[in-house]
C-alpha positions in Angstrom: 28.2 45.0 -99.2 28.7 43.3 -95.7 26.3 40.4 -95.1 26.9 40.6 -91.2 28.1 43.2 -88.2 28.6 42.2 -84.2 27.1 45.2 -82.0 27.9 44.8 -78.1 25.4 46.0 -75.3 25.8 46.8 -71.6 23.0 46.7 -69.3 24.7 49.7 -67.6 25.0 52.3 -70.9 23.3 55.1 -71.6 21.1 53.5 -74.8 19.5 50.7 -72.7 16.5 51.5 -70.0 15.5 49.2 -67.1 11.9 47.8 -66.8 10.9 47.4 -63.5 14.0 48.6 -61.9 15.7 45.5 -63.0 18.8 44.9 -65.5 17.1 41.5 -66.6 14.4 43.3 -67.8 16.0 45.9 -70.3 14.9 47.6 -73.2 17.9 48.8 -75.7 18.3 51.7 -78.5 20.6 51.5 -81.0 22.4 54.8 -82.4 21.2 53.7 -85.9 18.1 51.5 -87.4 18.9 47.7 -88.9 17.3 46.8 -92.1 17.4 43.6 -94.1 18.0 41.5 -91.4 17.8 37.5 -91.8 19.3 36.3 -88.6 20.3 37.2 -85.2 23.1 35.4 -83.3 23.9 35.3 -79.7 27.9 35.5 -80.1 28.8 36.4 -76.7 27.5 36.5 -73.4 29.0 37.6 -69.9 26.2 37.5 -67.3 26.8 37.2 -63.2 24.8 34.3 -61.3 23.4 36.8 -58.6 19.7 35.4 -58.1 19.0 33.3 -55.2 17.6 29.9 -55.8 14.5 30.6 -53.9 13.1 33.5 -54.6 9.2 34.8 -54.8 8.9 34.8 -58.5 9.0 31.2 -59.6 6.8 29.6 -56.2 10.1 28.3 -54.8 9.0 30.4 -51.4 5.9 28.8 -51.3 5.3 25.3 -49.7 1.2 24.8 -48.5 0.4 21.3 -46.7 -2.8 20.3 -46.0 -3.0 17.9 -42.6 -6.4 16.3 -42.1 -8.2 19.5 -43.8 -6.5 22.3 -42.4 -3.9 24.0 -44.6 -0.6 25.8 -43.3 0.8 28.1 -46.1 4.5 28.5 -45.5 6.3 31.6 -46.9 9.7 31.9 -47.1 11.9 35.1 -48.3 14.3 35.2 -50.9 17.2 33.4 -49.9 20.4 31.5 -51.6 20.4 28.0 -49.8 23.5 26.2 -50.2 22.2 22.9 -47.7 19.0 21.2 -47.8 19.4 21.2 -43.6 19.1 25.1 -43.8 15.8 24.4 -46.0 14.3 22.6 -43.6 15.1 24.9 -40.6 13.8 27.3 -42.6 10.6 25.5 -43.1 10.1 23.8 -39.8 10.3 26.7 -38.3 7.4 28.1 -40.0 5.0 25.0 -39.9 5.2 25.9 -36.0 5.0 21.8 -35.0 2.4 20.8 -37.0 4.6 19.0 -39.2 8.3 18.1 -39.2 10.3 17.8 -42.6 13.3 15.7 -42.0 16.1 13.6 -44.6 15.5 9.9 -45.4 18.3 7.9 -47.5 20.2 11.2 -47.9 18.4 12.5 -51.1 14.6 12.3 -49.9 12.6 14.5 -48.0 9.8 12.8 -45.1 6.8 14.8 -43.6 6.1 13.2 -40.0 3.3 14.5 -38.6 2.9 14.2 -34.3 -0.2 12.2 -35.2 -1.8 9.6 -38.3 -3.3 11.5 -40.6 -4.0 12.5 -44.5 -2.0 15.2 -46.1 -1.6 17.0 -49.2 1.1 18.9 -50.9 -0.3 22.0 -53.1 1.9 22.1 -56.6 5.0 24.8 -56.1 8.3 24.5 -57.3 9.8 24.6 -54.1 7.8 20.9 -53.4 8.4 19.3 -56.3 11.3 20.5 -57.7 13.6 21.3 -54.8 12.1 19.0 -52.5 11.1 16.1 -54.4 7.9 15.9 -53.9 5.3 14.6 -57.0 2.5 16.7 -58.2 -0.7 16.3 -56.5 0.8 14.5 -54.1 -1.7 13.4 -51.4 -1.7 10.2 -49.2 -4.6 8.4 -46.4 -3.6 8.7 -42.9 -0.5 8.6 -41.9 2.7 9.5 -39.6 5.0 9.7 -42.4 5.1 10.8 -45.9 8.1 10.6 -48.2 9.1 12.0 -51.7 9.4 10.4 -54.7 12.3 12.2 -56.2 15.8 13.2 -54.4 15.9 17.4 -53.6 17.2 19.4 -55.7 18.7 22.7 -54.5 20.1 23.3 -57.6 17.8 23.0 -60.0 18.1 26.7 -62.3 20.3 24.1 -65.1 19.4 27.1 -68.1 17.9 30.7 -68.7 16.0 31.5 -71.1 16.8 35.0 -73.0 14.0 36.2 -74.7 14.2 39.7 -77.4 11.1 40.9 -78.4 12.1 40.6 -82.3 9.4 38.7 -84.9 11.2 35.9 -85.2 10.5 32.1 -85.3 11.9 30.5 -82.4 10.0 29.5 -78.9 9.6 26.7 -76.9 7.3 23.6 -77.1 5.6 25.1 -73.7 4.9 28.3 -75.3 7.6 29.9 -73.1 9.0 33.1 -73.9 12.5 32.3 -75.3 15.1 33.6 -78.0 18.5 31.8 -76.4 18.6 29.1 -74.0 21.8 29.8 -71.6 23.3 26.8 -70.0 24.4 27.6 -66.8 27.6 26.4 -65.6 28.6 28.6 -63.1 26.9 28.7 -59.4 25.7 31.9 -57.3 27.9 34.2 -56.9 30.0 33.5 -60.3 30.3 35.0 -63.6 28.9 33.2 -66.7 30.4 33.1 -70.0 29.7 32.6 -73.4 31.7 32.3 -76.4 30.7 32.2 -80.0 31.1 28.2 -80.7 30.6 27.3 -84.1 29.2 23.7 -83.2 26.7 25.0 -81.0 25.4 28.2 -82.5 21.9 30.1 -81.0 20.1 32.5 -83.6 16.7 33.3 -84.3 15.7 33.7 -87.8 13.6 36.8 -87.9 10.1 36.0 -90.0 9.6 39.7 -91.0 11.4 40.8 -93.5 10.2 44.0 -93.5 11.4 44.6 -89.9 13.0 47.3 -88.6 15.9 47.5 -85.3 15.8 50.3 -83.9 15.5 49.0 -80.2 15.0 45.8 -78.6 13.8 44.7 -75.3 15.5 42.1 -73.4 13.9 39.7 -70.8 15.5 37.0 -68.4 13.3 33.9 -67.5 14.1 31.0 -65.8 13.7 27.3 -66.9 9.7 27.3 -66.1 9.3 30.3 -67.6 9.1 32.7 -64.4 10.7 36.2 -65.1 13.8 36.8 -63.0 14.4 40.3 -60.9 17.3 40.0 -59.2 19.9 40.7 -61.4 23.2 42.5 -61.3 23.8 44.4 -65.0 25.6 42.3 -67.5 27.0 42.4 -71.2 26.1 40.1 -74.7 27.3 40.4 -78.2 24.7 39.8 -81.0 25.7 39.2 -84.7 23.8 40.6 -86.9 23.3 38.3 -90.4 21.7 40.6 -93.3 20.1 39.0 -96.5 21.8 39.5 -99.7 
């Protein structure tokens, strides 16, 4: 009796069916049910970086500053940046004057404002993770205001893969996750994964009396937003049965 078989999926066949109109949200049926399964192993993965670094989903479109009690809410569209100066074209251009977000040392972003006076940064990923800003960050009055941490335009460093299978694994933020994918390739690339025996992803499933018959797969990034854009892709699972 075989203790394991590899099954290949497409995000393009005929036996898988888009949620949402997106490949990165996908729900798979296989031709026959799987029973007496103890493990499931990501052995191959070929997936195309086509999502733009900011994007609605994850708040990275989103920067809101708050200058002496009045709030501008800035609202950017999905868009790959490749230079922090486009950012903050992009930006300035929205605030309309009221506040000017300029480089200091290189790596940190500075609010000037035309005036002294207090600000405050509302919590987004697009202020503190792309442009360095702290949580909560507030100061007194003031013409200046810098970051605390360098920008970061490329900050997507995994994705989460997530099958809705009983199984054991998830992450210590309670973030929907099956495989963590390392990304190594930029926009625009293709990402692949071979089986490697020194750093092999399962999950163990915790029902034994679980039945495959169809899987849905979903695409998250590192904080646990879902991501839409998505071009269709193909992965390889290995499928370990008890004896």
């Amino acid at each position: 009796m075989k203790d394991q078989e590899n099954l290949h999926f497409d995000t393009y066949d005929s036996n898988s069916t888009y949620t949402s109109y997106s490949a990165f949200d996908t729900t798979f049926k296989l031709a026959s049910s799987i029973k007496n399964i103890r493990k499931i192993t990501l052995s191959s993965l070929e997936f195309p970086v086509v999502f733009p670094n900011v994007r609605k989903n994850n708040t990275s479109t989103n920067f809101s500053i708050t200058i002496g009690g009045t709030t501008t809410n800035v609202v950017l569209g999905d868009y790959n940046y490749s230079s922090i100066a486009e950012l903050l074209t992009a930006i300035n251009n929205k605030l309309g004057g009221v506040a000017t977000l300029g480089l200091t040392n290189y790596v940190f972003i500075t609010i000037t404002l035309p005036t002294a006076n207090t600000i405050s940064i509302a919590n987004s990923v697009l202020a503190n993770i792309i442009l360095g800003f702290p949580k909560n960050a507030s100061t007194g009055s003031t013409t200046t205001y810098t970051g605390l941490y360098g920008y970061n335009l490329n900050y997507d460093n995994f994705i989460a893969m997530f099958l809705n299978i009983p199984s054991n694994c998830t992450s210590s933020g309670n973030h929907l996750i099956s495989y963590k994918i390392p990304l190594n390739a930029i926009q625009g690339m293709v990402y692949y994964l071979a089986q490697n025996n020194t750093f092999e992803q399962s999950i163990i499933v915790s029902d034994q009396n679980f039945v495959l018959s169809q899987f849905r797969v979903q695409i998250f990034d590192r904080f646990g937003y879902q991501i839409t854009q998505a071009n269709d892709y193909t992965f390889s699972l290995t499928i370990h049965y008890n004896n």
